[in-house]
C-alpha positions as CSV (number, residue, x, y, z in Angstrom):
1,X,25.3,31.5,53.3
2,X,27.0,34.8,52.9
3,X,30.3,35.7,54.5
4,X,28.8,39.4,54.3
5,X,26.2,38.6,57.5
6,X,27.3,39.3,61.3
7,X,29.0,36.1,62.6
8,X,26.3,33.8,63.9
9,X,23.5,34.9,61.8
10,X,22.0,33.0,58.9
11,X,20.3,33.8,56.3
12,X,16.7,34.5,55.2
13,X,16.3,31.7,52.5
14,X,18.1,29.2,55.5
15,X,15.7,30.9,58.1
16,X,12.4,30.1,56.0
17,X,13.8,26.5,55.2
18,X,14.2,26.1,58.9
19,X,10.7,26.8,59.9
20,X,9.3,25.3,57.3
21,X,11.2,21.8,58.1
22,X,10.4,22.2,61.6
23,X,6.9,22.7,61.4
24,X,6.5,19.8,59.1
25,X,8.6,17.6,61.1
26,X,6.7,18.4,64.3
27,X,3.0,17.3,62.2
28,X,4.4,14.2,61.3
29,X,6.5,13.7,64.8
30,X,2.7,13.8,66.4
31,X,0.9,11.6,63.4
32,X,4.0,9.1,63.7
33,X,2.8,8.9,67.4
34,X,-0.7,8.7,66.5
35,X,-0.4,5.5,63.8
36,X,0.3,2.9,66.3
37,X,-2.1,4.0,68.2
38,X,-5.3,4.3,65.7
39,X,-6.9,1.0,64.6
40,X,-6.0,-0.6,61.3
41,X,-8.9,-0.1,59.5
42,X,-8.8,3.8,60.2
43,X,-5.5,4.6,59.6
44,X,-6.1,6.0,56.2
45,X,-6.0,9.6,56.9
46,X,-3.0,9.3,59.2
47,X,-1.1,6.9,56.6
48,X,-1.9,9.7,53.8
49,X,-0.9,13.1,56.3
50,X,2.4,10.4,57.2
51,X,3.6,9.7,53.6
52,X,2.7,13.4,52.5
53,X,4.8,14.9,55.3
54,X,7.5,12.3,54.9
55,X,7.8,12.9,51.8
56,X,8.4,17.0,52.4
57,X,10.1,16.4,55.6
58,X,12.4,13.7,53.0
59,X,12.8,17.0,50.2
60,X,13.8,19.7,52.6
61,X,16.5,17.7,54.5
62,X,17.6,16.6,50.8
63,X,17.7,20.4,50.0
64,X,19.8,21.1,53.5
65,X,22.1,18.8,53.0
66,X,22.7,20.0,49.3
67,X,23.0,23.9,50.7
68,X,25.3,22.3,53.6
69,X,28.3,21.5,50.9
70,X,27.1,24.2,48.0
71,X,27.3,26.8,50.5
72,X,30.0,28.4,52.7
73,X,29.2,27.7,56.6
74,X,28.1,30.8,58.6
75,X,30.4,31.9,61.2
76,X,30.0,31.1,65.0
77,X,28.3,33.4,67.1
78,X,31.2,35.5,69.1
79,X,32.9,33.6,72.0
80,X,31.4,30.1,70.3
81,X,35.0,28.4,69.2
82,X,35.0,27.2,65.7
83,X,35.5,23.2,66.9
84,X,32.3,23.1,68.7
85,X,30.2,25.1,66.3
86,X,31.4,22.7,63.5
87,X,30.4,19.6,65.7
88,X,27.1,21.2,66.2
89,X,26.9,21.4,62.6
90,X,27.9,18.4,61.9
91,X,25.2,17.3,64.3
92,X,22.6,18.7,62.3
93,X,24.2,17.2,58.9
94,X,23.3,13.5,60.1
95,X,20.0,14.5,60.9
96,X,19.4,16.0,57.6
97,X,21.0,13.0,56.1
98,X,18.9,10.8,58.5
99,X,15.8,12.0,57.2
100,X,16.1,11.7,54.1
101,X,17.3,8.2,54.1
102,X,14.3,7.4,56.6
103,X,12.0,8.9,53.9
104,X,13.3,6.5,51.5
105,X,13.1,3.6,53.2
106,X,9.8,4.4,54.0
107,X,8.3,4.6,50.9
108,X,10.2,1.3,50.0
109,X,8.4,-0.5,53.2
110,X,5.4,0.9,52.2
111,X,5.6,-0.7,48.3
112,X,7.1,-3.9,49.9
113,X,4.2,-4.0,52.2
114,X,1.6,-3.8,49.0
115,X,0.2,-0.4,50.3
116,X,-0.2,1.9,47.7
117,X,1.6,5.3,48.8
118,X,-0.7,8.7,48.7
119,X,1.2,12.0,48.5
120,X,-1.6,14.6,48.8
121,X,-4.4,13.0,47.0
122,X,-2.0,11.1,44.0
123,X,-1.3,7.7,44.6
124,X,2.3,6.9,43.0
125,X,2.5,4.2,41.4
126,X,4.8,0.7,43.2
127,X,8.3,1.3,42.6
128,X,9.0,-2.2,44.1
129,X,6.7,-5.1,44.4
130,X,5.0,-6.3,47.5
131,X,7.6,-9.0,49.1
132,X,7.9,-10.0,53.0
133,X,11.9,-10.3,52.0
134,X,11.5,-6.6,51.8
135,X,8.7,-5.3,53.8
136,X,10.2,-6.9,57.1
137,X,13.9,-5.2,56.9
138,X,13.2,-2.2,55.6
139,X,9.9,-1.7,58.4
140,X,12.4,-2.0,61.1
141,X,15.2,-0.3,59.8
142,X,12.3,2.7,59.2
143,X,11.1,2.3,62.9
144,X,14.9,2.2,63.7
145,X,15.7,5.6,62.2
146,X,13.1,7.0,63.9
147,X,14.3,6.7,67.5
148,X,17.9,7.2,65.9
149,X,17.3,10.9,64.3
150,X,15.1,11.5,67.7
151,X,18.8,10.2,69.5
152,X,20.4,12.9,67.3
153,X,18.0,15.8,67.9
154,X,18.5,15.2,71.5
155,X,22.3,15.2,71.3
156,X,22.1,18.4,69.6
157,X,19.7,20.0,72.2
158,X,22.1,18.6,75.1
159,X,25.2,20.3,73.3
160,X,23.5,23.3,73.0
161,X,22.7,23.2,76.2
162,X,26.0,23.0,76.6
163,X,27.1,25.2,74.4
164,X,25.1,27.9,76.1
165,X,26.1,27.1,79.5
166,X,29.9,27.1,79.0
167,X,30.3,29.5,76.1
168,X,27.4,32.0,76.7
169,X,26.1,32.0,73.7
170,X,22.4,31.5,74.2
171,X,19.5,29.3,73.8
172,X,17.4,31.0,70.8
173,X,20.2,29.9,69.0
174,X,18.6,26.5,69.3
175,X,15.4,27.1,67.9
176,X,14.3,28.0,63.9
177,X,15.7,31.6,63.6
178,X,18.7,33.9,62.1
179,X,21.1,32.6,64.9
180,X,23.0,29.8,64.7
């Protein structure tokens, strides 16, 4: 971020990121609700779009969070006080970071459950071997994260609810965009 943009504003490298991770969180929200709900023997497709868009969903957050602490924080929008615009990004940190720790326990499930993991078209090879003793903690703590970054993104949509209502600062501001 540059200190030279107009307070609340973000930049166009941040902007693109945004609605990039966005979209490819939103395919993989909708196949994640799809998988349970497809029977075992055609999950293939779903499993490969899953672990492909985990695994972009995983890089992007990484990259976020890595921008977050490289990168000075953009200012608050005017009349937004600094406290609650830092909680807000704070917020957004733990999703970042909850994402990419959900991706990586993921593909560790998937390896401990003997499937072989497909990232457009290239099987990687097992990084760990196929063991209930990690299949069974690792497929809940996976499942777990999920409802917990969903938790998160709903705190952050209440506060900026919030935000909006008792500051004035509006409501694109919580969608992908130049506001923050």
């Amino acid at each position: 971020m540059s200190n030279e943009l107009a307070p609340g504003i973000q930049d166009r490298r941040s902007t693109i990121m945004a609605y990039v991770l966005v979209s490819c969180f939103i395919i993989l929200f909708f196949n994640t609700i799809n998988l349970p709900r497809t029977a075992l023997d055609q999950r293939a497709t779903l499993r490969l779009v899953h672990d492909s868009f985990g695994l972009i969903v995983l890089l992007l957050a990484a990259v976020r969070l890595y921008w977050h602490y490289r990168d000075p924080a953009p200012r608050p929008p005017p009349g937004l006080p600094e406290r609650s615009f830092a909680f807000n990004r704070t917020i957004l940190v733990f999703l970042y970071a909850t994402f990419a720790i959900t991706g990586v326990i993921g593909f560790i499930y998937a390896w401990g459950e003997g499937r072989d993991v497909v990232l457009f078209g290239i099987t990687l090879p097992h990084l760990v071997a196929r063991s209930e003793s990690v299949r069974v903690p690792t497929g809940y703590l996976h499942s777990s994260l999920g409802f917990y970054y969903l938790m998160l993104l709903s705190i952050w949509f209440a506060f900026g609810f919030y935000q909006h209502w008792r500051y004035k600062v509006g409501l694109r501001r919580l969608l992908p965009g130049r506001q923050v």
